[in-house]
N, C-alpha and C positions, 0 to 999 in steps of 0.2 A: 485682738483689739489693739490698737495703737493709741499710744500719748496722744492727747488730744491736744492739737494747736493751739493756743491763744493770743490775742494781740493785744500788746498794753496801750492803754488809751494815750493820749497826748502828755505829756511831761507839760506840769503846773509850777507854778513857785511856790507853793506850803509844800512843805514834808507831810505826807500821807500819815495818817495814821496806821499801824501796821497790826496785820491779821494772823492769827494763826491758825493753822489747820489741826486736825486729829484724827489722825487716819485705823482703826482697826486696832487700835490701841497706843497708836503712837501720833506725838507731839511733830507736827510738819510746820518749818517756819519758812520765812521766805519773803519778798516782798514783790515778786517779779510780774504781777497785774495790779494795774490799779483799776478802782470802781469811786462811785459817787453815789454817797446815802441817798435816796429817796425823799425822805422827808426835811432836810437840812443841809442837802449840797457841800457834806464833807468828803473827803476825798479819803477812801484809805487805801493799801495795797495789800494785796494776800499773797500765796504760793501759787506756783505752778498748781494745776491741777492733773496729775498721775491716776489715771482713768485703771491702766492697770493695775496697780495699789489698791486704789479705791472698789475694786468689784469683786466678790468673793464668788467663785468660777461653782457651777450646783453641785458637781462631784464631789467638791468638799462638806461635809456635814454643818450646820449650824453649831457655834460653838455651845452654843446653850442647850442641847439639845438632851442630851442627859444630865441636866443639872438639875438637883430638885427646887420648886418654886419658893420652898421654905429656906434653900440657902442662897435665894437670890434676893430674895425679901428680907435673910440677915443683912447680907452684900449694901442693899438700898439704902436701908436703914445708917446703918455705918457711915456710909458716906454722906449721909445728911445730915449727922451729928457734926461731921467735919466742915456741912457749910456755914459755920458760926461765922458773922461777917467779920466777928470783930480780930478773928485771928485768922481767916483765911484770905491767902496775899493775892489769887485768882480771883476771888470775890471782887475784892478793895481793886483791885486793876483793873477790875471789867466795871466798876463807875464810872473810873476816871472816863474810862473810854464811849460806855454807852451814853453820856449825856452828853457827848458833842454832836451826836450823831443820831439822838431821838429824842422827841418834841416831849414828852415827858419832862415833869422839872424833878432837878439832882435830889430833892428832898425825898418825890414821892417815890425817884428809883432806888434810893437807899432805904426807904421804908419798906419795898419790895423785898430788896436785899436779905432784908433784915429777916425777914420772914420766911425764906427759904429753905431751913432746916426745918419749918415746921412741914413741907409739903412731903414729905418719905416718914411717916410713922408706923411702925409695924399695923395699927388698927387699921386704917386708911389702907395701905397697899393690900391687904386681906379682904376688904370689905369689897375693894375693885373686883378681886377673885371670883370672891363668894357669890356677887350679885351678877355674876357677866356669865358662868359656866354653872348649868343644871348639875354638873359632876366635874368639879376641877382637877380629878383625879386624870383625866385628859390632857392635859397639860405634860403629865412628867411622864405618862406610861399609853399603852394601848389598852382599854379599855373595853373587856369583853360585855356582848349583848347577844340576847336569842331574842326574834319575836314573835310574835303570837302564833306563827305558823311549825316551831321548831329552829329557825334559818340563824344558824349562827355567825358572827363578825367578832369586827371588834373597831372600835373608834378612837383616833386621835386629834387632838387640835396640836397640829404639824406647827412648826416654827417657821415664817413668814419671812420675806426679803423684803425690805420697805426705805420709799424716799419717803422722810418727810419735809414738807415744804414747810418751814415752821413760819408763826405768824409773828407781827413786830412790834403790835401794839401792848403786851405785856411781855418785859425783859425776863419775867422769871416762869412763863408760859414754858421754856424747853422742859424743865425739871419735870415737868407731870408728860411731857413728849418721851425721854428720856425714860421714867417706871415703865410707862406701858409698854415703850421695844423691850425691855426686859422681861417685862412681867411675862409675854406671850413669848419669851426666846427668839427673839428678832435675829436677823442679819439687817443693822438699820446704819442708813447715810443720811446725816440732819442737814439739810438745804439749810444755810444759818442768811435772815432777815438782814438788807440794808441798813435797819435802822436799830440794829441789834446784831450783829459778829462777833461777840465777846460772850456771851454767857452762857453758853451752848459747852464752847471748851472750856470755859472755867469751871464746871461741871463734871468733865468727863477727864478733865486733870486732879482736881479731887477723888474723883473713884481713882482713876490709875494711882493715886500715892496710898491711900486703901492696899491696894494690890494691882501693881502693873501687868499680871499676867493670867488676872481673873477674865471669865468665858464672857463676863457682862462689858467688861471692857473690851475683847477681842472683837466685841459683837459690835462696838459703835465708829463711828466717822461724821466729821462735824465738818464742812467746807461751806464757802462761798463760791458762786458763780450768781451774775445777772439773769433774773428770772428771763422768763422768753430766749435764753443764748439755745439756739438750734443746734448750735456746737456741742455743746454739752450736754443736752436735753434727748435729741434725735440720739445720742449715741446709748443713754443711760436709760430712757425710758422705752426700754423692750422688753418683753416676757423671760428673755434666756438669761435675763439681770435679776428682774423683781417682779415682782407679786403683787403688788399693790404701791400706788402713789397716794398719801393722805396730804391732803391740802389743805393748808389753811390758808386764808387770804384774799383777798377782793376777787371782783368778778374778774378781774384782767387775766388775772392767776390762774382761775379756776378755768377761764375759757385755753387758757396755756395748756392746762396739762391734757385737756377734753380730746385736744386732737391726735393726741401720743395711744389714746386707748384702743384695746381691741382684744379679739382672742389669748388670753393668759395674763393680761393687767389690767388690776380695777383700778378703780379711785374710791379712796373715802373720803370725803368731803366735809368740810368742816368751812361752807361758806359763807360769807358773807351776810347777816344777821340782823334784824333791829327789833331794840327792844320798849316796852311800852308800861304804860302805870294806868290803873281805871278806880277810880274816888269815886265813892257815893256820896250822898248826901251827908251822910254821919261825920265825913271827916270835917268839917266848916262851922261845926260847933265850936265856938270859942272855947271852950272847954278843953278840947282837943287840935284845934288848927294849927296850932306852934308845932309840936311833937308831928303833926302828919307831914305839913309845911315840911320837916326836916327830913322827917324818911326818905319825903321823894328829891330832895335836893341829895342825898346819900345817895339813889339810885341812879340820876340823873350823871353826878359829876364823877360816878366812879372812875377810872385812871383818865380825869380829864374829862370824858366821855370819848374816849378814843376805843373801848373795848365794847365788844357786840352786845354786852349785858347791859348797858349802860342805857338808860330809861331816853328816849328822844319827843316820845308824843303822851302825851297825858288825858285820856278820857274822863270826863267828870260830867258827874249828873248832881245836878243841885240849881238854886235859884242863884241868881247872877249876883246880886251883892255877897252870897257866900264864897261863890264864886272868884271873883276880884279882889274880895279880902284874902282869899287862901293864895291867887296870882304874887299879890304883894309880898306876903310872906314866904315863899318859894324864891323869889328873885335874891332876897335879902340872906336867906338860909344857903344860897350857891355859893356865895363871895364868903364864903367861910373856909377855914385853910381845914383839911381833914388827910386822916393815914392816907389814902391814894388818892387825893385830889389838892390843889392847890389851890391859893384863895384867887390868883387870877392865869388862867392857861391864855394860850392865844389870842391873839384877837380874828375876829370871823374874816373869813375873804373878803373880800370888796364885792366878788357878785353876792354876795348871799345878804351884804347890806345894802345892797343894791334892793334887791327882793324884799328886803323889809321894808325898806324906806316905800317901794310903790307898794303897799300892801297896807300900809299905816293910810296911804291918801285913796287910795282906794275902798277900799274896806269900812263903810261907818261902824261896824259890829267889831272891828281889830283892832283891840290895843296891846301896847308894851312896855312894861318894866325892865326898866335898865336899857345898857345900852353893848353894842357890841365887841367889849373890848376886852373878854375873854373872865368877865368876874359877874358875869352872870345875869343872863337875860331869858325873860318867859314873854309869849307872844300867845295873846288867847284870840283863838278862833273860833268860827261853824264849822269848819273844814280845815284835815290836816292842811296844811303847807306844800306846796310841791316841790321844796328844795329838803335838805338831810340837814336837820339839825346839829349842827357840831359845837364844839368849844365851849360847853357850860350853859347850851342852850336848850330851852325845853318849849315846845308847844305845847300849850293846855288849852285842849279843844273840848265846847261845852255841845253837850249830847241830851238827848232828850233823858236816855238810858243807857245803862252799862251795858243793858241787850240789844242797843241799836248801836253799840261801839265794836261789838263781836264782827261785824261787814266790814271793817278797818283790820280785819287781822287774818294774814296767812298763811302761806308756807315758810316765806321770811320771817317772821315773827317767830324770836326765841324765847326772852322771857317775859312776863308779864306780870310785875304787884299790882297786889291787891289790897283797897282798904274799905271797908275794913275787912279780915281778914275770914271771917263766917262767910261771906258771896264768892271767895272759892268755890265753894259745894255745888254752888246753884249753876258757875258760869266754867267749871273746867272742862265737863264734856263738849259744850260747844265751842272754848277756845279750842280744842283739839282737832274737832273734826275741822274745826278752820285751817289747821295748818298749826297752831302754838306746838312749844316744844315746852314749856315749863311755866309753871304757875308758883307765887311765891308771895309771903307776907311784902305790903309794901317797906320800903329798906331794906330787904332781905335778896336783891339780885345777887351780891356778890359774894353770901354765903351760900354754903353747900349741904346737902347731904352726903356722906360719905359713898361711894358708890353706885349715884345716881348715873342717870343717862346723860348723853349729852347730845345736844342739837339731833333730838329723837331715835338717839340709837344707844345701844350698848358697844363704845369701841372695841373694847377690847376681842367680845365674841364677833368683831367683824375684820378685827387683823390677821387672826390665826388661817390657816392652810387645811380646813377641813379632810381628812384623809380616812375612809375608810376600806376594811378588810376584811371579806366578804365570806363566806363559806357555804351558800347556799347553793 
């Protein structure tokens, strides 16, 4: 395989922001392409891209491949203690840089920041294990089996070659990308986001000072390239590279990588998402409407509302002045400044206030609180909206019934609170069979179970290289 060409785009008057690369364990600087963020039209430059560096040829073994899970899960952990923002200098230098360049504000990325060491703790990386392999014992060894007819084998979960396309709306999303290549003994190269090129390698510069010559580091690379570059795509995404391309990222993305597939490389998909809130009656009791009011403004404004979990349409079953009175209190609970949201994000496009504006004259049954200028607006209808709620915005659309809101939810449909929190019971199996992928107290989107599924799969048992050894 050859160096792959690249052409630097046009010479600008700002000095670019400059990118660094990480190649298989080592620090690659450079600045000789420049790119332009996606979402903020900054300019930065990165390295050359060394195709041959970057691709670890199959005759070589997976560095990870005799290493036990339990001293890669020391490894993790270690390195996570080290991402304490307040004395790590990769940390502190990928702010400066991720808020020029992502619509997130500096506060809620250093609250991200902040929080980073918490996402590697030995219970956490274990519970990923435990929940994802009927016998994790597969992981480190071959794993004999007879069955029922005498026929013996033996089974391994093989260690995976893998791009990941990482996503941009959360800065500290690589770190849980980053466990998982490890966790399953990866060969992984991290596609690093326009609107996020920093925190990928300030990450995997943290492990290398851990230890620069450990197999978890040998095993990673973190570059940039323009999504859709056929240049770099067509050369990278073949079977005799890797094993799987997991994607995170809008439809654009995901329709990018669909065409690369075929005999020897999957996709695991981690597409594009929306997520929803469904209210009974119960929550409109004055008694309670403050406290609910706030849950779902919690679900609603999570990072902005820029992340798939983030609440966009709101189902409610109740009489209309309870109704209206919960509208009002929701608008006013947005414009609240919170850990990952800010009291005012963006303001909405111009079409989509365009579409409000005729929908208000249109509409005698459609009204709205607040206004569009990113501190928080609710829009109650009969029917969702035909535009995607963004920027602190929420439809609460009134419904006869919460079981006549279940035909509003489908394969798209990620998470979904609930309040109150007892009509789980009644409404999870038909969210499912609809398509939902997760049910959850309302307020409760953007906490976790430790070792849950995610967007209806278990990742982990779906990266590994299944390999079995047959004796029958």
């Amino acid at each position: 395989m050859s160096v792959l060409e690249q052409t630097a785009p046009v010479e600008t008057a700002a000095e670019p922001i400059r990118v660094d690369h990480f190649v298989r364990g080592k620090l690659v600087e450079g600045g000789a392409v420049r790119h332009r963020s996606r979402d903020l039209g900054v300019d930065f430059a990165t390295p050359q891209i060394d195709l041959n560096a970057l691709v670890a040829p199959r005759s070589e073994l997976p560095p990870l491949l005799d290493v036990p899970v339990s001293e890669i899960i020391d490894f993790l952990v270690e390195a996570g203690q080290r991402m304490d923002f307040e004395t790590n200098p990769y940390l502190q230098a990928a702010l400066e840089h991720t808020v020029k360049v992502n619509p997130l504000p500096r506060r809620v990325v250093e609250n991200l920041f902040r929080r980073a060491k918490h996402f590697l703790t030995p219970e956490g990386l274990r519970c990923s294990i435990e929940s994802s392999f009927l016998n994790p014992a597969a992981l480190d060894r071959w794993v004999e089996r007879t069955d029922m007819h005498g026929n013996r084998g033996a089974l391994r979960a093989f260690p995976p070659r893998m791009v990941h396309m990482l996503a941009g709306n959360s800065p500290t999303g690589c770190i849980s990308s980053i466990a998982q290549g490890a966790l399953v003994k990866a060969v992984n190269v991290f596609k690093m986001p326009s609107s996020d090129p920093f925190t990928c390698v300030a990450m995997l510069r943290t492990m290398a000072d851990v230890d620069p010559n450990h197999p978890v580091v040998r095993s990673m690379s973190a570059v940039y390239w323009r999504g859709g570059d056929e240049r770099i795509e067509g050369t990278l995404y073949r079977p005799q590279y890797f094993d799987k391309i997991v994607a995170w990222g809008g439809g654009d993305a995901i329709k990018n990588v669909i065409k690369y597939l075929g005999p020897g490389i999957q996709m695991v998909s981690f597409d594009p998402k929306t997520s929803i809130s469904m209210i009974g009656p119960e929550g409109f009791d004055p008694a309670v409407i403050e406290d609910v009011a706030d849950a779902a403004a919690t679900d609603v404004a999570t990072m902005n509302q820029e992340a798939c979990l983030a609440s966009r349409f709101i189902f409610v079953e109740g009489d209309r002045a309870g109704v209206e009175a919960f509208c009002a209190k929701l608008q006013e609970k947005l414009g609240l400044d919170r850990e990952t949201a800010s009291a005012v994000a963006h303001p909405l496009p111009v079409e989509v206030r365009d579409e409000i504006e005729m929908l208000t004259l249109m509409g005698d049954d459609t009204k709205v609180w607040g206004k569009p200028d990113g501190r928080g607006l609710v829009i109650l209808t009969d029917e969702p909206v035909d535009f995607h709620p963004s920027n602190k915005t929420a439809n609460v659309v009134h419904v006869a019934s919460l079981d006549a809101a279940v035909r509003y939810v489908n394969v798209a449909t990620q998470t979904i609170g609930i309040y109150p929190p007892e009509r789980k019971l009644a409404l999870r199996d038909r969210l499912a069979s609809a398509g939902a992928q997760r049910v959850v107290r309302l307020g409760g989107a953007a906490k976790h179970v430790m070792g849950g599924a995610h967007d209806g799969m278990l990742p982990l048992q779906r990266f590994v290289h299944w390999m079995s050894d047959e004796d029958a």
